[in-house]
C-alpha positions as a Markdown table, in Angstrom:
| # | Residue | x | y | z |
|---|---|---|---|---|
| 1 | Unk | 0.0 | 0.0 | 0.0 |
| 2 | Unk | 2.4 | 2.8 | 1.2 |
| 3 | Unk | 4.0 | 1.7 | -2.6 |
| 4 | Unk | 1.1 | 1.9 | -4.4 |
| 5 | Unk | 0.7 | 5.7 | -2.4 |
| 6 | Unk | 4.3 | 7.1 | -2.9 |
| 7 | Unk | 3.4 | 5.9 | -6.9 |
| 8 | Unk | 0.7 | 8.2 | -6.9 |
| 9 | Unk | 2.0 | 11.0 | -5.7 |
| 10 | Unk | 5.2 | 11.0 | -7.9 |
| 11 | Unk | 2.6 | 10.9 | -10.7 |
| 12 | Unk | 0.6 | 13.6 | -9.7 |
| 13 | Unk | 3.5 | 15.4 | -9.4 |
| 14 | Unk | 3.9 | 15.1 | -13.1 |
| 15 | Unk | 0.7 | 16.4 | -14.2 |
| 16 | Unk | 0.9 | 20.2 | -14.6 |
| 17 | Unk | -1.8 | 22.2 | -13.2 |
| 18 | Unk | -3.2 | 25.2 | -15.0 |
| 19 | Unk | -2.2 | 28.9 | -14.3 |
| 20 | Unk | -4.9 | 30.9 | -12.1 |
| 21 | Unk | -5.0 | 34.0 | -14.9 |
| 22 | Unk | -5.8 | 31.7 | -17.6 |
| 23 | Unk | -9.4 | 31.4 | -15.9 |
| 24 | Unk | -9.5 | 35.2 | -15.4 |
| 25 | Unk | -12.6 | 36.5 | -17.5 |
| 26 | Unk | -11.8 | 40.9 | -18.5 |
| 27 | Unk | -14.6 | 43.2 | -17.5 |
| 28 | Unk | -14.9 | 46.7 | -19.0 |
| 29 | Unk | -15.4 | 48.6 | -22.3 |
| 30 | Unk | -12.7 | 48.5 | -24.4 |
| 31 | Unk | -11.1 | 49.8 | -28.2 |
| 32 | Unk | -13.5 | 52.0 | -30.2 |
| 33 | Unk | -16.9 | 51.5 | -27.7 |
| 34 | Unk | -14.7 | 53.5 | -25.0 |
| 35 | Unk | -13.5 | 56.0 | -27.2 |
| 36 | Unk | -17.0 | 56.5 | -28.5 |
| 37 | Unk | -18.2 | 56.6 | -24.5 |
| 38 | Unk | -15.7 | 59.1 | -23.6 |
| 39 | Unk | -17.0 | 61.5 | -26.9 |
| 40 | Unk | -20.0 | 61.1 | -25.9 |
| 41 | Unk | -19.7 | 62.6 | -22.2 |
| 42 | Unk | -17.3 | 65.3 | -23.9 |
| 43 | Unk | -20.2 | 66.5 | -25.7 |
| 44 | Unk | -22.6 | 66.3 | -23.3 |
| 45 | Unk | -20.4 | 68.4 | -21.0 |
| 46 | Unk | -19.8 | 71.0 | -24.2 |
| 47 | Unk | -23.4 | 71.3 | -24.2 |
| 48 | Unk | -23.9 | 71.8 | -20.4 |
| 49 | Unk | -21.4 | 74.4 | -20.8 |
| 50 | Unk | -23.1 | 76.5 | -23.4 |
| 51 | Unk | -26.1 | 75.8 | -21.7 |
| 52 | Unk | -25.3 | 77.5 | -18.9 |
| 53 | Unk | -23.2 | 80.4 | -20.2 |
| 54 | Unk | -26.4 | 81.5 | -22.6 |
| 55 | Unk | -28.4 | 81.2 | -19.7 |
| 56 | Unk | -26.4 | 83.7 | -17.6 |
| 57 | Unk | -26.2 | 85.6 | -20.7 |
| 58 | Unk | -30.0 | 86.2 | -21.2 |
| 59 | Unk | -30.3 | 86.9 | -17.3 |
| 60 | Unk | -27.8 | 89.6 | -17.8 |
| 61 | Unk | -29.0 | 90.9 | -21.0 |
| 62 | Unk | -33.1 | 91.0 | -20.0 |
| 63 | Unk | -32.0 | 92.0 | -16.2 |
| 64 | Unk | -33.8 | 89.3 | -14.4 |
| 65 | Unk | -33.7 | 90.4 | -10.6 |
| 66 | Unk | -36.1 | 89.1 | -7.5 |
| 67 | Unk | -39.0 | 92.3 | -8.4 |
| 68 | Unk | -39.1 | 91.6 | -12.5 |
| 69 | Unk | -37.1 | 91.9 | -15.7 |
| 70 | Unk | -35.0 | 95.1 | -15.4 |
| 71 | Unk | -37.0 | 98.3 | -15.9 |
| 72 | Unk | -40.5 | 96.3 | -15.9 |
| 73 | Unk | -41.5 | 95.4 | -12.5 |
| 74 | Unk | -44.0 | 93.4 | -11.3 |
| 75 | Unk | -46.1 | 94.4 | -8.9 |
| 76 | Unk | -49.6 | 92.8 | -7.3 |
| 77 | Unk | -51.9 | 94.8 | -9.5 |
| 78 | Unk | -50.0 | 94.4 | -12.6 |
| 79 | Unk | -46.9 | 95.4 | -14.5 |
| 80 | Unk | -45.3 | 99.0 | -14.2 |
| 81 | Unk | -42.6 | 100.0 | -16.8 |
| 82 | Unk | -40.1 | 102.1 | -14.4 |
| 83 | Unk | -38.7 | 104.1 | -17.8 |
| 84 | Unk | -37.6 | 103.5 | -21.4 |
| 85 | Unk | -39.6 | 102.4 | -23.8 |
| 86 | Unk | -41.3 | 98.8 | -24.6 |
| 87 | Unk | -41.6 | 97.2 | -28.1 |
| 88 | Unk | -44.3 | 94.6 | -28.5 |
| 89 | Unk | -44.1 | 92.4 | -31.4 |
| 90 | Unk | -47.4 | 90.7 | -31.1 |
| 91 | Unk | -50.8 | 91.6 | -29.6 |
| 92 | Unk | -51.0 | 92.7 | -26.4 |
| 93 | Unk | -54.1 | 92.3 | -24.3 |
| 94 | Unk | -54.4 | 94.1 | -21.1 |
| 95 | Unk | -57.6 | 95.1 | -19.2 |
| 96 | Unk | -56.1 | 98.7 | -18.0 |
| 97 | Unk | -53.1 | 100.2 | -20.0 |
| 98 | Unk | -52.0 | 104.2 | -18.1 |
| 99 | Unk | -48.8 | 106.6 | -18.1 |
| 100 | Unk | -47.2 | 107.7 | -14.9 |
| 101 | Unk | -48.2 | 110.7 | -13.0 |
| 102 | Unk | -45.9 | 112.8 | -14.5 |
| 103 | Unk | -45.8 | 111.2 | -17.7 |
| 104 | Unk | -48.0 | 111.0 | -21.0 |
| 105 | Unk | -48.8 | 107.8 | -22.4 |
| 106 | Unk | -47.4 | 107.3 | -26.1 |
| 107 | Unk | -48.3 | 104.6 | -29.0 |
| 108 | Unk | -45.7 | 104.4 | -31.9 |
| 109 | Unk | -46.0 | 102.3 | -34.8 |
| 110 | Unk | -44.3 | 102.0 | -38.0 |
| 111 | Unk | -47.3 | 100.9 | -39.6 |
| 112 | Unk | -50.6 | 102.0 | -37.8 |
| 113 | Unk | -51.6 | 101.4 | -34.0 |
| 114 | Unk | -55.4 | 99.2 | -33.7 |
| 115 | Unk | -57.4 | 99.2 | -31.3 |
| 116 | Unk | -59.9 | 96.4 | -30.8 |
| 117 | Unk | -62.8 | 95.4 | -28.4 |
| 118 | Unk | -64.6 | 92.1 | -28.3 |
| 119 | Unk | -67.7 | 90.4 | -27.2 |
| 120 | Unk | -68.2 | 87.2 | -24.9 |
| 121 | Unk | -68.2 | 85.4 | -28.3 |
| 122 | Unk | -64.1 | 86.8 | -29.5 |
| 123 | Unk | -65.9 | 88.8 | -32.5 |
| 124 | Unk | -64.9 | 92.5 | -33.0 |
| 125 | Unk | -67.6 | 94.9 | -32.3 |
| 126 | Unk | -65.8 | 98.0 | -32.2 |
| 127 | Unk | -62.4 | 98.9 | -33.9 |
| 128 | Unk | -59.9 | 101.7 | -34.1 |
| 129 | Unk | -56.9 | 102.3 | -36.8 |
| 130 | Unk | -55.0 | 104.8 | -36.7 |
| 131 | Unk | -52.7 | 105.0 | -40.0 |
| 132 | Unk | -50.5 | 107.7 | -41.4 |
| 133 | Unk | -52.5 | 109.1 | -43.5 |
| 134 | Unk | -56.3 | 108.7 | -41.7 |
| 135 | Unk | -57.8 | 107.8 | -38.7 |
| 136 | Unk | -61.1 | 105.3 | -39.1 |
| 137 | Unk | -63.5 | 104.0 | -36.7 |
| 138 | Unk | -65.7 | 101.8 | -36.4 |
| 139 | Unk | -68.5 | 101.5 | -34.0 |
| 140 | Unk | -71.9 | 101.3 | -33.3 |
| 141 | Unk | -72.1 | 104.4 | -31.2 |
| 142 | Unk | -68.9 | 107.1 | -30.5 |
| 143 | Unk | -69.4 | 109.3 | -27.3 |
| 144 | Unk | -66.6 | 111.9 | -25.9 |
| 145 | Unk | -66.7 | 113.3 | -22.3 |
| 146 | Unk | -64.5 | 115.4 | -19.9 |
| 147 | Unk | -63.4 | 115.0 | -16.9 |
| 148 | Unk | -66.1 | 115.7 | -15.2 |
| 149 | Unk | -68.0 | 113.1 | -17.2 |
| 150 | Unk | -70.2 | 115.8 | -19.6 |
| 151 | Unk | -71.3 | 115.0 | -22.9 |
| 152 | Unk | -68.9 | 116.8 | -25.4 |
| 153 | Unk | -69.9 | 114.8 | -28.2 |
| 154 | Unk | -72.4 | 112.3 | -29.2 |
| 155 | Unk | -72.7 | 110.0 | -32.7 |
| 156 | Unk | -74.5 | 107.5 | -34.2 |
| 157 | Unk | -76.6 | 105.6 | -37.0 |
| 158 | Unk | -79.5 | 108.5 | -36.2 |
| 159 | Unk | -78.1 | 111.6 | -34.9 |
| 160 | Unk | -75.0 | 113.8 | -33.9 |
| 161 | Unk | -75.0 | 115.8 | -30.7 |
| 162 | Unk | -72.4 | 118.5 | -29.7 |
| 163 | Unk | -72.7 | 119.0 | -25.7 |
| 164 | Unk | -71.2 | 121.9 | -25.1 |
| 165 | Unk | -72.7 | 125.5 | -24.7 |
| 166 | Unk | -70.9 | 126.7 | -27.4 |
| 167 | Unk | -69.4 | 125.6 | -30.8 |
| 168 | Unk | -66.4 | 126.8 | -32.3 |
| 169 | Unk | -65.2 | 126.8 | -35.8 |
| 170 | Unk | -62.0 | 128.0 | -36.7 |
| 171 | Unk | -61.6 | 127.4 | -40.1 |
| 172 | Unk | -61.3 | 130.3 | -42.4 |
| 173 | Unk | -63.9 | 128.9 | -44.5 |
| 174 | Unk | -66.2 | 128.5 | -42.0 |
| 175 | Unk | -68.5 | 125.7 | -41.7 |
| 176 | Unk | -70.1 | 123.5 | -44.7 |
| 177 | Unk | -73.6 | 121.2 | -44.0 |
| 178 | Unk | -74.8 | 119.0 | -46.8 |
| 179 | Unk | -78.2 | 119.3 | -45.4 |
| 180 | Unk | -80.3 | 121.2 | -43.3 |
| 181 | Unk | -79.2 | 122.4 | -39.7 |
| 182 | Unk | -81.5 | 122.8 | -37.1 |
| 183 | Unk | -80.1 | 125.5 | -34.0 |
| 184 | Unk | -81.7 | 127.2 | -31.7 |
| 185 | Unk | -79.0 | 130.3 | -31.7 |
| 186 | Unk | -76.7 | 131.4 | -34.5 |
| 187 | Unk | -74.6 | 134.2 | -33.8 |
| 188 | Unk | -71.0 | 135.3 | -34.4 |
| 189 | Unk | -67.9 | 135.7 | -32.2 |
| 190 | Unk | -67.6 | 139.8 | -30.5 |
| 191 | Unk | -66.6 | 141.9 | -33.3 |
| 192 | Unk | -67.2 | 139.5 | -36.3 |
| 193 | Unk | -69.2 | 139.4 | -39.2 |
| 194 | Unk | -72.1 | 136.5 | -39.4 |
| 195 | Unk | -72.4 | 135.6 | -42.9 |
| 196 | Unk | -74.8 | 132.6 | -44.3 |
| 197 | Unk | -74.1 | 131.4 | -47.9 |
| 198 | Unk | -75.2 | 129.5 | -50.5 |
| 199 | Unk | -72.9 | 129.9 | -53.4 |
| 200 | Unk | -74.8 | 127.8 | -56.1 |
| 201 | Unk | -78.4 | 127.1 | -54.2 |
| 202 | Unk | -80.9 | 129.6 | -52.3 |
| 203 | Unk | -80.6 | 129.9 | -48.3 |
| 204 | Unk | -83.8 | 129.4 | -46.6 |
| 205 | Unk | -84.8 | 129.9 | -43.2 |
| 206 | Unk | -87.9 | 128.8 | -41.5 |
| 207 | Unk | -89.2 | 128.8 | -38.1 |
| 208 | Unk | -92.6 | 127.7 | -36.6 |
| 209 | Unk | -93.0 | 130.7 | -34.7 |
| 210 | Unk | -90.9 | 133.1 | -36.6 |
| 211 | Unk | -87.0 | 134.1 | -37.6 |
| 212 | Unk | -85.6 | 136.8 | -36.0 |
| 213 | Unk | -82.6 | 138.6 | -36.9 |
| 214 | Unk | -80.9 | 141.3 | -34.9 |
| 215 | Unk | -78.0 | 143.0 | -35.1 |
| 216 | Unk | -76.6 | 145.3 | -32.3 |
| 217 | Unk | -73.9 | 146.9 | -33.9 |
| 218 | Unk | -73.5 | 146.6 | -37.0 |
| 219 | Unk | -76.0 | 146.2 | -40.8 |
| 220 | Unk | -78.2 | 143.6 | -41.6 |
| 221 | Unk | -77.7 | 142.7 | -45.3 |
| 222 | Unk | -79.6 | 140.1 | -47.9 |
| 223 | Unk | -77.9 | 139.8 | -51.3 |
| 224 | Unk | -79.2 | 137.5 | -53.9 |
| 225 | Unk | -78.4 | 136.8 | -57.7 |
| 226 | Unk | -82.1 | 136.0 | -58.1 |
| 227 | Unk | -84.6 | 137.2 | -55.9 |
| 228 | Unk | -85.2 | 137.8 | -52.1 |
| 229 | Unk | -88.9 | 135.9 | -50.4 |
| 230 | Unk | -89.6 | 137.5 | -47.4 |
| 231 | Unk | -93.2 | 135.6 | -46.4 |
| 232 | Unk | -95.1 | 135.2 | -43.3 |
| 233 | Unk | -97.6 | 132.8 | -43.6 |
| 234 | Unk | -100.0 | 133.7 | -40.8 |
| 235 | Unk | -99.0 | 137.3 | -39.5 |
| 236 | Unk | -97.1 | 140.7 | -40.5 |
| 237 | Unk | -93.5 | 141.3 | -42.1 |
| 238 | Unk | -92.3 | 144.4 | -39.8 |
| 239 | Unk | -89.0 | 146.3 | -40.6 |
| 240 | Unk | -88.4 | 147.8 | -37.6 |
| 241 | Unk | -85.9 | 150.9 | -37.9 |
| 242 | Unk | -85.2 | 154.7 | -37.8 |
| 243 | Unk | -85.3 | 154.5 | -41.7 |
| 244 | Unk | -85.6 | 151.8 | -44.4 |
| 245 | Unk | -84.0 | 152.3 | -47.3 |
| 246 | Unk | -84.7 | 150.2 | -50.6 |
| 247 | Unk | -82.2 | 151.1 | -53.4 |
| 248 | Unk | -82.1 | 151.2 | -57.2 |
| 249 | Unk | -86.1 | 151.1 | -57.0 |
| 250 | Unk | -87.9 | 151.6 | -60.6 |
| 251 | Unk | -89.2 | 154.6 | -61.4 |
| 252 | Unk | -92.3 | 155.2 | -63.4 |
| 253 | Unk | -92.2 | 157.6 | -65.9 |
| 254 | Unk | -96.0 | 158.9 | -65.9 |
| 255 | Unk | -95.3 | 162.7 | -64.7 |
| 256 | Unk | -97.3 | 164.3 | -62.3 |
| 257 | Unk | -98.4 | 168.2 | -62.6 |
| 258 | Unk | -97.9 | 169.8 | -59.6 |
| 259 | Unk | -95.4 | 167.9 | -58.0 |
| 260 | Unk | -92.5 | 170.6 | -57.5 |
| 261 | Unk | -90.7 | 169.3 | -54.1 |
| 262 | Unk | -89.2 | 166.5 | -56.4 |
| 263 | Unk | -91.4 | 163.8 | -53.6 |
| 264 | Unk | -92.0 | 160.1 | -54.4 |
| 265 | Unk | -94.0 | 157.4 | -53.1 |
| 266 | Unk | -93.8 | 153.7 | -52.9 |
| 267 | Unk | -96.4 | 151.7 | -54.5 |
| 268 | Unk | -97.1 | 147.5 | -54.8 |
| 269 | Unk | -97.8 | 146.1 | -57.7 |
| 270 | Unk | -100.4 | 142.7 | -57.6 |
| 271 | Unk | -97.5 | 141.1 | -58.2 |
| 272 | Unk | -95.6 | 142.2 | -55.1 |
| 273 | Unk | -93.0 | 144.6 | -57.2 |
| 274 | Unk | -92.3 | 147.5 | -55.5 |
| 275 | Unk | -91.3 | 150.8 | -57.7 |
| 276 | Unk | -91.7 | 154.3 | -57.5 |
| 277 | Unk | -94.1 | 157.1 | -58.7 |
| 278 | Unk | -94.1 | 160.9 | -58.5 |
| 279 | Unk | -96.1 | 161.5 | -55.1 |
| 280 | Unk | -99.3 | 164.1 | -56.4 |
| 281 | Unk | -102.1 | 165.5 | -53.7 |
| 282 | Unk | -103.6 | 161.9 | -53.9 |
| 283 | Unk | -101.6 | 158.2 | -54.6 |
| 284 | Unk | -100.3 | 158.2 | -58.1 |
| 285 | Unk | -100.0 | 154.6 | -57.7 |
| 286 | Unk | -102.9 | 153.1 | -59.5 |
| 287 | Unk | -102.1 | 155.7 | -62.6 |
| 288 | Unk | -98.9 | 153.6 | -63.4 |
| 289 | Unk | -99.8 | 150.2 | -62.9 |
| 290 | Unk | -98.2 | 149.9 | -66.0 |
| 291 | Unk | -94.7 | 149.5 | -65.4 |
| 292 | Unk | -96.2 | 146.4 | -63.1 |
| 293 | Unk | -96.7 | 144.5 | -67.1 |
C-alpha cells in the first residue's frame, strides 16, 4: 500500500496544473466602444457648458432680478414700466393700459396702431386704426366726455349731438352742411361778421314761430343773384328801424303836374313789385300800374 501511495503522488506530481489568470474573464469597455463613450460625455459636458453660459447671458442681457425683468417690475396689481420704452411684437391684451403721473402715455407704430374690443363670443364689435394718413373707426355708437364726465360729443346711425354750450369753428372757410341744420342760436364771435351762404343754391330759413334777426352793432344785409322771399304765412312782415332804405327802386315815368318838391311814393304792384311814382295830392300809384306788365 504505502507503494502503491508514494506511486501516486510522484505521478501527480507530473501532471501540470493550470495557471490561475488563464481562468481570469476581463470586465470593462474597451477599443473603439470607449472611445465612442468618452465623446460622448465630452459632448454632453460641451453642451452643459453652453447651456449654462447662454443662460447667464440672457439673465444679464433681460436684467432678471427678484421684483421683474429690469426696468419692468411686477407688482400685485400688474406690470409698471419704471422708464424706457417697450416694443411689442405681437398683440398685447391688457384690461387697463396708463402713463405715470408725471408722464403722457405714447403709441408708436411703424405701420398704424389698432385698437380692438370684443364680445363674450371673441368677435370684434368695435375697432380703431390709426394709420398715417387717416384715422377710421368703427362702432356702433362714438361718445366723448370730460373730466367731469359731460357730454362733449355724441354719434350715431341717427343723430349727432355737440354738448357743449358753445361751438367753435375756426376754419377760415367757415363751416359747410350738406343738409339742413337745425339750431336754436346762431350768432357770431364779438366783433365778427355773421355771414350765411349759399354759393350755387338759395338759403332758406324757416321757423314755426318766426326768424328773428338782430343785429346790435353793426348792418343787416340780404344779397341775392335771383330774388329775395320775405313771407309770413299767418301774420305781418315788420321792418323795424329809424329809416328803411330800398335802393335802385324803378321809377315810373308817368309825370305828375304839380309835383315841385321832387317827392316820391312807394307803390305795390299785384305782383308784389315794388317801384316808384311821382307822389301828387292823392296816390299816383294806380295811374302807373303799367310798369307792373
Amino acid at each position: 500500500r504505502q507503494t502503491q501511495h508514494t506511486t501516486t503522488l510522484m505521478k501527480m506530481q507530473h501532471i501540470r496544473l493550470p495557471e490561475p489568470e488563464q481562468y481570469v474573464s476581463a470586465v470593462g469597455i474597451y477599443g473603439w466602444r470607449k472611445r465612442c463613450l468618452y465623446l460622448f460625455v465630452l459632448l454632453l459636458i460641451i453642451i452643459l457648458v453652453v447651456n449654462l453660459a447662454l443662460t447667464v447671458w440672457i439673465l444679464r442681457v433681460m436684467w432678471f432680478n427678484t421684483g421683474g425683468m429690469g426696468l419692468l417690475q411686477v407688482h400685485p396689481d400688474g406690470v409698471k414700466l419704471e422708464e424706457g420704452e417697450s416694443e411689442f411684437l405681437s398683440p398685447v391684451y391688457a384690461e387697463e393700459i396708463h402713463s405715470r403721473e408725471d408722464s403722457s402715455l405714447r403709441v408708436h407704430s411703424w405701420e398704424n396702431v389698432s385698437l380692438n374690443a370684443r364680445n363674450e363670443n371673441g368677435d370684434v364689435t368695435d375697432r380703431t386704426c390709426v394709420g398715417p394718413s387717416q384715422v377710421q373707426g368703427h362702432t356702433r355708437k362714438l361718445l366723448l366726455s370730460s373730466h367731469r364726465e359731460d357730454m362733449l360729443f355724441q354719434a350715431d346711425g341717427e343723430a349727432t349731438v355737440i354738448g357743449p354750450d358753445k361751438l367753435r369753428i375756426t376754419g377760415p372757410e367757415g363751416a359747410l352742411f350738406q343738409h339742413s341744420v337745425e339750431v336754436p342760436l346762431l350768432r357770431a364771435e364779438l366783433f365778427k361778421d355773421l355771414r350765411l351762404e349759399s354759393p350755387t343754391r338759395s338759403l332758406g330759413m324757416n321757423a314755426p314761430k318766426g326768424v328773428h334777426l338782430k343785429a346790435l352793432a353793426g348792418n343787416i344785409e340780404v344779397a341775392s343773384n335771383m330774388d329775395v322771399v320775405l313771407q309770413s304765412a299767418a301774420g305781418l312782415l315788420v321792418l323795424d328801424a329809424e329809416a328803411v332804405c330800398m335802393k335802385n327802386l324803378p321809377l315810373s315815368k308817368a309825370g305828375v303836374s304839380g309835383n315841385a318838391q321832387g317827392l316820391f311814393e312807394v307803390c305795390v304792384c299785384p305782383s308784389g313789385k315794388l317801384f316808384l311814382s311821382k307822389a301828387g295830392v292823392t296816390s299816383t300809384c294806380s295811374e302807373n300800374q303799367a310798369i307792373c306788365l
